[in-house]
N, C-alpha and C positions, 0 to 999 in steps of 0.2 A: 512382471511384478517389480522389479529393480528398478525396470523404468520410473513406473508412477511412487514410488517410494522415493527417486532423486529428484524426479517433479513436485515431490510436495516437501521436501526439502527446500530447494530452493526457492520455492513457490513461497513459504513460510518466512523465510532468513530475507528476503524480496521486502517481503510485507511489514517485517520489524522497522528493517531500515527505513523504509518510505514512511512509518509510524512516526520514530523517533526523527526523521528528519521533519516533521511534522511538528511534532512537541515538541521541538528546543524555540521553534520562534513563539510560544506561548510563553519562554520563559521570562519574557523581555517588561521590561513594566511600561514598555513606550508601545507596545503592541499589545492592543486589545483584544477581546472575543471577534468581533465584528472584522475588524482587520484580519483575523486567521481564519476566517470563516470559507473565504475562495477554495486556499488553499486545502481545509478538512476536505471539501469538496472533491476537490479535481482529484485528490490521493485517493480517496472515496473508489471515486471511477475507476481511477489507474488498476488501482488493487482489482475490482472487479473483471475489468477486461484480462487483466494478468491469469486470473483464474479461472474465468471463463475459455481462456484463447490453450491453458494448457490443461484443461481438465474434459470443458465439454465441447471443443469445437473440433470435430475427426470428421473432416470429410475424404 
């Protein structure tokens, strides 16, 4: 039970940062929608595999 409570802890405070490192380049007025759009993308994924790799992948 500790375990998955520290896992979705970190799992969480993970996913802020890769947020927010996300949103500061939207802050820029030289950097468009389109221009940050990779980026949504790939952190997209990240976040996924991150949750994926520690929630549902128990072999």
């Amino acid at each position: 039970m500790l375990n998955k409570i520290t896992t979705l802890i970190g799992s969480g405070l993970a996913t802020l940062f890769l947020i927010g490192l996300a949103t500061t380049l939207t802050r820029s007025s030289m950097i468009g929608f389109w221009d940050i759009l990779p980026v949504f993308i790939l952190m997209a994924v990240a976040i996924f595999m991150m949750f994926y790799e520690a929630f549902f992948d128990k072999n």
